[in-house]
N, C-alpha and C positions, 0 to 999 in steps of 0.2 A: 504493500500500500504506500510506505514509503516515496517509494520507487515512482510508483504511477503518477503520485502528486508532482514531486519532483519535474516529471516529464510536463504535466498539465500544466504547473507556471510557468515554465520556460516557453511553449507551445504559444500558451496564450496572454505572453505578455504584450507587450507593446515594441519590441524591438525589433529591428529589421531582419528578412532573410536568413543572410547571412552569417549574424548573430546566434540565431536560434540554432541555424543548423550546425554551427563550432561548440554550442553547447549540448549539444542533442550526441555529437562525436564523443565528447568527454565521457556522456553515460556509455556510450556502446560499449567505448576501451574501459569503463570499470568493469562494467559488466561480462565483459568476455573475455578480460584479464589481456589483452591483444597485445602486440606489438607495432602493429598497423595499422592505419581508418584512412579508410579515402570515398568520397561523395562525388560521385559523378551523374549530372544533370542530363537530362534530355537537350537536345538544342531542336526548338522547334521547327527551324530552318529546313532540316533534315536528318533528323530522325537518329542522330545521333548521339552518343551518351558522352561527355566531356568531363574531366574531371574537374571539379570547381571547390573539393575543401578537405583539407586534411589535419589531422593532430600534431604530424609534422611537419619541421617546415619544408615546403616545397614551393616558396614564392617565383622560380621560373619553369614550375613544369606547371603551374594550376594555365588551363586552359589549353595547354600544347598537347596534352594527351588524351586523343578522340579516339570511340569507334563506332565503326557500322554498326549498325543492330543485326546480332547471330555476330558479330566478329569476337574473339578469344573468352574467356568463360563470362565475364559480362557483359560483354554485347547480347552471347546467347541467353545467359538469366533475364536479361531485358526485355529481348526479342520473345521468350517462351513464357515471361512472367512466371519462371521456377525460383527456387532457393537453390543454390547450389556449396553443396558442403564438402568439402572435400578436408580430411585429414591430416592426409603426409602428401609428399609430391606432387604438391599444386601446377608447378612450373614442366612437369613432365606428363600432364594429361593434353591431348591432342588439339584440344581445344584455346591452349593456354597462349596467350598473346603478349609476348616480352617484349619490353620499350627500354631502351638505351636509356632515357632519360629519369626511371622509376629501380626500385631498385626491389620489384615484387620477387623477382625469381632469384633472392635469397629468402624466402620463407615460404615455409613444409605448407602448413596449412590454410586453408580458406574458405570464409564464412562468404559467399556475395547472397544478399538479397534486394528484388525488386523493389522501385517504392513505386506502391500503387495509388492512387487515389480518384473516385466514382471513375474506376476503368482504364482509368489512365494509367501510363507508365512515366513517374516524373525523374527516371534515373535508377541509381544502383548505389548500395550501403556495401561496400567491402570491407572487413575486418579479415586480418591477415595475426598467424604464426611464424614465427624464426623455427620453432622446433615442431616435432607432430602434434597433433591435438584431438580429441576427440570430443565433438561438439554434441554437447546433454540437449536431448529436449528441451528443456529448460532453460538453458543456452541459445538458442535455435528461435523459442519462443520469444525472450524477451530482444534481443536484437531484432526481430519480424514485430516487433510491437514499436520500438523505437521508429525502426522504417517507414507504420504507417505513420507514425506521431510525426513522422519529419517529412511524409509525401504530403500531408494534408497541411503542414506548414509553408510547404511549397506552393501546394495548388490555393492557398488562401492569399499568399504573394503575388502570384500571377495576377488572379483575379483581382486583384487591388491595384495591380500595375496598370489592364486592360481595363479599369472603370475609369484611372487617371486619363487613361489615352483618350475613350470616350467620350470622357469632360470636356478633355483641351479640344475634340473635333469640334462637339456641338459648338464651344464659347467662339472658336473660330468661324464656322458657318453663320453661328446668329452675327458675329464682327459683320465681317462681309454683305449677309443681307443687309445690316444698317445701311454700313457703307454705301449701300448697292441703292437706297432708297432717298439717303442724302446726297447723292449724286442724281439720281433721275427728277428731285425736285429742285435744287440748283440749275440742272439744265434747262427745265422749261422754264424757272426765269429769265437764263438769258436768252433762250428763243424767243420770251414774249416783247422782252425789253429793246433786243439788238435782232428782230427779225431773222433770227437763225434758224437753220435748220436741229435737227438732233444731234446730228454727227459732227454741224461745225460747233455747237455751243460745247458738246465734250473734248472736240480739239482745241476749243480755248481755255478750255479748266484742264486740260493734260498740260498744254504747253507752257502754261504759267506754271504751271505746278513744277516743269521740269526749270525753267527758268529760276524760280525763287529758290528751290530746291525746299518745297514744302507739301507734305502730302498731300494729293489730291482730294481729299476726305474733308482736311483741313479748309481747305480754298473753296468749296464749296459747302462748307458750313459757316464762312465767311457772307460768302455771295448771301446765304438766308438771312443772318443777321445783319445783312443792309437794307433786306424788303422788310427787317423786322416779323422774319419767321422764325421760329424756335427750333433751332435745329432738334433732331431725333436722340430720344435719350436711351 
């Protein structure tokens, strides 16, 4: 119970990402007594799993070490959404993917689990031995419990990044239609006032505009507050 709490503050504090997830790694390495944690994300780009956080320091391999999905024992965990435990001689199963830059294939054993969350794949939990291991149930279980605590910390990130993104579309769209409406009543000012057409009275609010070197927006919120119109708020 402990334990679970533990995970639940950290989960649902207030701190970003990244935070969570380097504290989320500390539980794993108590928990599975490890020698090695590393957290590799999905990139949604394509589809690929990248390594993005570990207990060690690795500050010039975080992000240089990608794979395909099915490529060496985690891409495949990923790809099949399995656990894969392996013992002793992690580095000599078929599947096993050694990178010059990682130093995985000096240890025996290895824990990888998916992180899932509603269906999704948000990457891969690896905890790693130097010597053999034999991983308990109980073992197995609470690491697969951290993973989801850290995929649903993931997908609640996303989702808070994608509302931002939302945000700034809409507040930009609605920008623009102002824009777009404080410009089409500026113009038929000056077509009523200077006999212009549509096209010429926006080339003379363009050209000024390029002239003064003042927004277009500007200039013709200008133009209203001389007929004494309240520009649009």
């Amino acid at each position: 119970m402990a334990l679970s709490h533990r995970i639940s503050e950290i989960v649902n504090s207030s701190e970003g990402r990244d935070h969570i997830i380097q504290e989320l790694i500390r539980i794993a390495v108590e928990v599975a007594s490890c020698d090695a944690c590393l957290v590799y994300l999905s990139d949604p780009a394509d589809g690929d799993v990248v390594i993005k956080a570990s207990q060690l320091a690795h500050p010039d391999k975080i992000e240089y070490v990608r794979l395909k999905p099915g490529e060496g024992l985690t891409g495949w965990g990923a790809e099949h959404r399995e656990i894969v435990p392996l013992s002793r001689d992690a580095c000599s199963n078929s599947r096993f993917k050694q990178f010059a830059l990682l130093l995985e294939e000096k240890f025996q054993a290895l824990l990888s689990v998916p992180l899932i969350s509603r269906g999704e794949v948000m990457g891969v939990l690896n905890v790693h031995h130097r010597e053999p291991h034999e991983h308990t149930m109980d073992e197995i279980a609470l690491i697969t419990f951290v993973g989801q605590q850290m995929a649903s910390a993931i997908a609640l990130s996303q989702l808070a990044v994608e509302n931002a993104r939302l945000k700034a579309e809409t507040q930009e769209i609605k920008r623009r239609l102002e824009e777009r409406k404080v410009l089409e009543r500026a113009k038929g000012v000056l077509q009523e006032r200077f006999k212009l057409t549509e096209e010429q009275a926006y080339v003379r609010l363009r050209n000024e505009s390029r002239r003064s070197r003042r927004p277009i927006r500007e200039l013709a919120e200008a133009v209203l507050l001389v007929e004494g119109m309240a520009p649009l708020k």
